[in-house]
KEKE-3310 file (N, C-alpha, C; in steps of 0.2 Angstrom, whole numbers, plus 5000, padded with zeros to 4 digits):
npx = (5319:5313:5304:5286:5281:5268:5260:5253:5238:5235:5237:5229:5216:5219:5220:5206:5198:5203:5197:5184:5179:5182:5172:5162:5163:5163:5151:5143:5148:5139:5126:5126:5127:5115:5105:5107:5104:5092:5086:5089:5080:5067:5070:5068:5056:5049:5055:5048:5034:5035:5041:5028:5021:5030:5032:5020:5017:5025:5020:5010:5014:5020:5009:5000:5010:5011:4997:4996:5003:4996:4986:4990:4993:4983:4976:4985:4982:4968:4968:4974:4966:4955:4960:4961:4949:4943:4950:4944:4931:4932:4934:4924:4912:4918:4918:4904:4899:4903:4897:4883:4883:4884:4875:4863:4863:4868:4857:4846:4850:4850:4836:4829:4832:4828:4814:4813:4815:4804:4793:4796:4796:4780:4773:4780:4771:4756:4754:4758:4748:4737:4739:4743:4755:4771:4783:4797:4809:4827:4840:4852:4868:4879:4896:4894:4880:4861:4853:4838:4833:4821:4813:4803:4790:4783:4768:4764:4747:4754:4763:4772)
npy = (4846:4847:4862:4855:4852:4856:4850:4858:4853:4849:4861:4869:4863:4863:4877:4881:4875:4883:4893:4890:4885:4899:4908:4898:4903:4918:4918:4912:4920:4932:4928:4925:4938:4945:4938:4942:4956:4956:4949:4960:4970:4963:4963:4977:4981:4975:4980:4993:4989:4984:4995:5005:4998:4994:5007:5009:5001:5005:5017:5012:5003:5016:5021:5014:5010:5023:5021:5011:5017:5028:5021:5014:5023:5028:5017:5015:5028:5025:5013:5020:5030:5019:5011:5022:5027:5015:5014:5024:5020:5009:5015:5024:5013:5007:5019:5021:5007:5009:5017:5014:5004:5010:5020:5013:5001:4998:5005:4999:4987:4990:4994:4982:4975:4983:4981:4967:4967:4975:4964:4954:4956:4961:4949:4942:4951:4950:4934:4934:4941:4933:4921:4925:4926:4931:4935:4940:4949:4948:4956:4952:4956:4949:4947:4954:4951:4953:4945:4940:4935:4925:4926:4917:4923:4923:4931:4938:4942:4951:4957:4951)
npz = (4723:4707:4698:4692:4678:4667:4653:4639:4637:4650:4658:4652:4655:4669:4670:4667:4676:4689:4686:4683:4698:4702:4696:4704:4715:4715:4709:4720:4732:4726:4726:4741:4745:4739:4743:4757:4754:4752:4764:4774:4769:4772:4783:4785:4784:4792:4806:4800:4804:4818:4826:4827:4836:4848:4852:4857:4865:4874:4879:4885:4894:4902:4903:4914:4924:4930:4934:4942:4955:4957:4963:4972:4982:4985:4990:5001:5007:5011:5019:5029:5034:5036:5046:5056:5056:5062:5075:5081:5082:5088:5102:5105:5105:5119:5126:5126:5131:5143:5149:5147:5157:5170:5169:5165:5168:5181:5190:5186:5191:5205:5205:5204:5214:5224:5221:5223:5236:5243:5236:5243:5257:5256:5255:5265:5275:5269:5273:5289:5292:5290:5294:5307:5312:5311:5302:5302:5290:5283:5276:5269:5261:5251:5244:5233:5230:5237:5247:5254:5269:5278:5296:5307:5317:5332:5336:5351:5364:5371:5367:5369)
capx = (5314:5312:5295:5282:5280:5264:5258:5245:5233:5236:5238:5223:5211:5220:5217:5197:5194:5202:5192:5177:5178:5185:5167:5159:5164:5161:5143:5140:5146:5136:5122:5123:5125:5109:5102:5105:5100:5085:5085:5091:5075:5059:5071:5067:5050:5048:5057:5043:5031:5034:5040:5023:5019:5034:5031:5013:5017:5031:5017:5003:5018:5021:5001:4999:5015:5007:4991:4998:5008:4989:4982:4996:4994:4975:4974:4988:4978:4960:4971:4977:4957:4952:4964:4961:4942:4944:4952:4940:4926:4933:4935:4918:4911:4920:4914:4898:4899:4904:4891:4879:4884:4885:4869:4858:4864:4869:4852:4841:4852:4848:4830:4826:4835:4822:4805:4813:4815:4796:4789:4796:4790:4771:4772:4779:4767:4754:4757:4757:4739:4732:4741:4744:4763:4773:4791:4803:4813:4833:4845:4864:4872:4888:4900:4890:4873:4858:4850:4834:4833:4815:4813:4797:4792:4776:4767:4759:4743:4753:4768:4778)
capy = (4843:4853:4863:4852:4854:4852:4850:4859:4851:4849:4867:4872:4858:4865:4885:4880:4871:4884:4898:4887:4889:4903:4909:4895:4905:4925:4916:4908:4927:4936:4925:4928:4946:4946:4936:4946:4961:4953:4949:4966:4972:4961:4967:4984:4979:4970:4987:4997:4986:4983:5003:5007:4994:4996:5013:5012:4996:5007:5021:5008:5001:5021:5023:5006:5012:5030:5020:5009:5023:5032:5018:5014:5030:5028:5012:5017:5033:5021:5010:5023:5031:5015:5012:5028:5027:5008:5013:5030:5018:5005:5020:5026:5010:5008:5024:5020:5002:5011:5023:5011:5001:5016:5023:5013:4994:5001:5008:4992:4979:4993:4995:4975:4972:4986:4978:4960:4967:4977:4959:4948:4961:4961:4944:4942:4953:4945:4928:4937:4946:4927:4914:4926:4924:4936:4934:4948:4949:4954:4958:4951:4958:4947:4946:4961:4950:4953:4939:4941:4927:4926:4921:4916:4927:4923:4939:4936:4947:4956:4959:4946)
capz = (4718:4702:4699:4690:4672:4664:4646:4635:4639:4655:4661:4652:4661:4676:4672:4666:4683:4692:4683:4685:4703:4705:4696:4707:4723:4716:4711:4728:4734:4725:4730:4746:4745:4736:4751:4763:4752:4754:4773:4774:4764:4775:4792:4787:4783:4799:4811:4802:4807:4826:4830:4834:4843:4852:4854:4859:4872:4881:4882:4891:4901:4908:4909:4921:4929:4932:4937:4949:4959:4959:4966:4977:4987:4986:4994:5008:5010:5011:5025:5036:5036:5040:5055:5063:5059:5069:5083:5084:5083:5099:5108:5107:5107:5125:5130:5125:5137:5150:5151:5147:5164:5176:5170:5164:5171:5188:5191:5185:5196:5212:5207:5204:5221:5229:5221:5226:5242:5242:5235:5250:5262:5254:5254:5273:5278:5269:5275:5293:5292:5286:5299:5314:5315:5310:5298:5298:5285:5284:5269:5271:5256:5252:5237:5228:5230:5240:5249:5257:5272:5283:5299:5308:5323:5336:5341:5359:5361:5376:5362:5374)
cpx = (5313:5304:5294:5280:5274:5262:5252:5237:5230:5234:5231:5215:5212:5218:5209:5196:5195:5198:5185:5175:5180:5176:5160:5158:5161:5153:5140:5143:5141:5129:5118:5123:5119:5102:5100:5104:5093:5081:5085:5082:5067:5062:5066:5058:5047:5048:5050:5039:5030:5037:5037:5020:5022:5032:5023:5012:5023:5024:5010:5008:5019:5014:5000:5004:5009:4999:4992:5000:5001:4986:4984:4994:4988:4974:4979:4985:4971:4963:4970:4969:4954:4953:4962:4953:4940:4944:4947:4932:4924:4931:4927:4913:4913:4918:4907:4895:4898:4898:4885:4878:4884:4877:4863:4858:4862:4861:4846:4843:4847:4839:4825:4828:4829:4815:4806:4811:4806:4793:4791:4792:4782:4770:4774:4772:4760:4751:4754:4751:4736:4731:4740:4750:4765:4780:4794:4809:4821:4834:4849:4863:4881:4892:4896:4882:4868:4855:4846:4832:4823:4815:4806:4795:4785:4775:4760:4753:4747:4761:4776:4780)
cpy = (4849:4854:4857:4856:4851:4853:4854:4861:4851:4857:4870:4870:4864:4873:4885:4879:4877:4891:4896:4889:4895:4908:4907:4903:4914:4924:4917:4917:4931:4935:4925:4935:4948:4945:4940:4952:4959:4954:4955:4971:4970:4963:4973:4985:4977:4977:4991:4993:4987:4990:5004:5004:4993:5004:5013:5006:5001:5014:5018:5007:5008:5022:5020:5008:5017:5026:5016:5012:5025:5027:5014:5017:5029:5026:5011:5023:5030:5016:5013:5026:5026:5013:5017:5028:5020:5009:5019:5026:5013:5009:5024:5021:5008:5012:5022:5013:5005:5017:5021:5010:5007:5019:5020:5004:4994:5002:5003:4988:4985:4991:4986:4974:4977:4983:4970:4960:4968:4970:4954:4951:4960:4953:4942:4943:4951:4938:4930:4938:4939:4923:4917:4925:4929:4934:4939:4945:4951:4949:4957:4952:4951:4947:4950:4959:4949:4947:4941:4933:4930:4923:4924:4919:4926:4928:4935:4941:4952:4961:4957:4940)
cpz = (4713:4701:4691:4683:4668:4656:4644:4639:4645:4662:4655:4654:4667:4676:4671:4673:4689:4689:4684:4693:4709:4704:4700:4713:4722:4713:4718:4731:4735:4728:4736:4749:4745:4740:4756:4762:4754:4760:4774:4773:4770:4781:4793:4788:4790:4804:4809:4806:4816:4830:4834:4837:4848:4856:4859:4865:4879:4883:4887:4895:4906:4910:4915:4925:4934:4936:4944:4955:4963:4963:4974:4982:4987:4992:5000:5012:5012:5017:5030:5036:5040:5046:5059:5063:5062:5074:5084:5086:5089:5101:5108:5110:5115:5131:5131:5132:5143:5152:5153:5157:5169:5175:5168:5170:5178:5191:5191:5190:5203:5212:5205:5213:5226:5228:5221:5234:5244:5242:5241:5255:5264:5255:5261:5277:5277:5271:5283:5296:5293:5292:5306:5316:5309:5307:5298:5291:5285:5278:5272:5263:5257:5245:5232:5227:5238:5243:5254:5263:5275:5289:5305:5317:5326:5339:5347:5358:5366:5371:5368:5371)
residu = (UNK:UNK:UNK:UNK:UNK:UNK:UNK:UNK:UNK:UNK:UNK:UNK:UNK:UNK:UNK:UNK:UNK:UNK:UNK:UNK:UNK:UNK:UNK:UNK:UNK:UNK:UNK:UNK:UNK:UNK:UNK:UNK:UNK:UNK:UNK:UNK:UNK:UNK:UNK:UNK:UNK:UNK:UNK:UNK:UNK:UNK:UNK:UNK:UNK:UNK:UNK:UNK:UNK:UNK:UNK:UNK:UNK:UNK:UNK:UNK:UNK:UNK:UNK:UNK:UNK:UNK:UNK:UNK:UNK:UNK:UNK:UNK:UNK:UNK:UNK:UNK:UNK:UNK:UNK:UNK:UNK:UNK:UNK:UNK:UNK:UNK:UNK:UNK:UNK:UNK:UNK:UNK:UNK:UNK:UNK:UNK:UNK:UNK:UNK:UNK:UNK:UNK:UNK:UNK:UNK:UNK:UNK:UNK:UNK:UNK:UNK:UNK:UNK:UNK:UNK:UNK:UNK:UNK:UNK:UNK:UNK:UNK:UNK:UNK:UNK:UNK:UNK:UNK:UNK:UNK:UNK:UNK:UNK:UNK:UNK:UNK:UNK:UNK:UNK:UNK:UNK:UNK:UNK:UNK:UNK:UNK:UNK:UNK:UNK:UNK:UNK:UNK:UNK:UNK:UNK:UNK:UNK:UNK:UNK:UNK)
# end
């Protein structure tokens, strides 16, 4: 096929049009050059902007760091006191129990069981002087308690 031969008129439509868009396109370039010169422009605008805020959030995030660390270690050293000052306070209170019960409990059970014993007695003998019969008294201990029994005794006047 032979090349395409155009007229005049023809081939200068055709070089206008594509001149036209040849200028459309280095418009539309420029354009967005111009653009992003711009974007370019409110970026940097923008970067100063947010720096020192950047900057002055990285330096609260190492202070809160540095704080938590401190408080960290505070409140494991505030634990372990506490524990050791728990268990030293069972252990006294325990001591303390037991000392109680040996010295002061021990001594009260014995000396209730002596002025029960005394008050049957007084109260036997009592009883005794009034009627003219005679109760002795015995203590059986069993199971760690005292039990005072009575039993009723006739005295003759020859002691027969």
């Amino acid at each position: 096929m032979p090349p395409v031969q155009f007229g005049g008129l023809a081939s200068f439509c055709l070089i206008f049009f594509v001149l036209l868009f040849a200028l459309i396109a280095v418009g539309a370039f420029v354009a967005i050059a111009i653009a992003i010169k711009k974007i370019e422009q409110q970026l940097e605008k923008l970067i100063n902007k947010v720096d020192p805020v950047i900057a002055k959030a990285t330096n609260t995030l190492d202070t809160v760091q540095r704080i938590t660390v401190n408080v960290g270690e505070k409140a494991d050293s505030i634990l372990t006191k506490g524990e050791a000052l728990t268990d030293t306070m069972s252990e006294k209170v325990e001591q303390t129990t037991t000392v109680v019960q040996e010295t002061v409990t021990a001594p009260l059970i014995n000396l209730s069981s002596l002025i029960t014993g005394l008050s049957t007695g007084l109260s036997v003998w009592s009883r005794a002087a009034t009627d003219g019969t005679k109760k002795a008294a015995r203590a059986v201990r069993s199971n760690g308690a005292t039990t005072v029994t009575e039993e009723r005794v006739t005295v003759t006047p020859n002691g027969r």
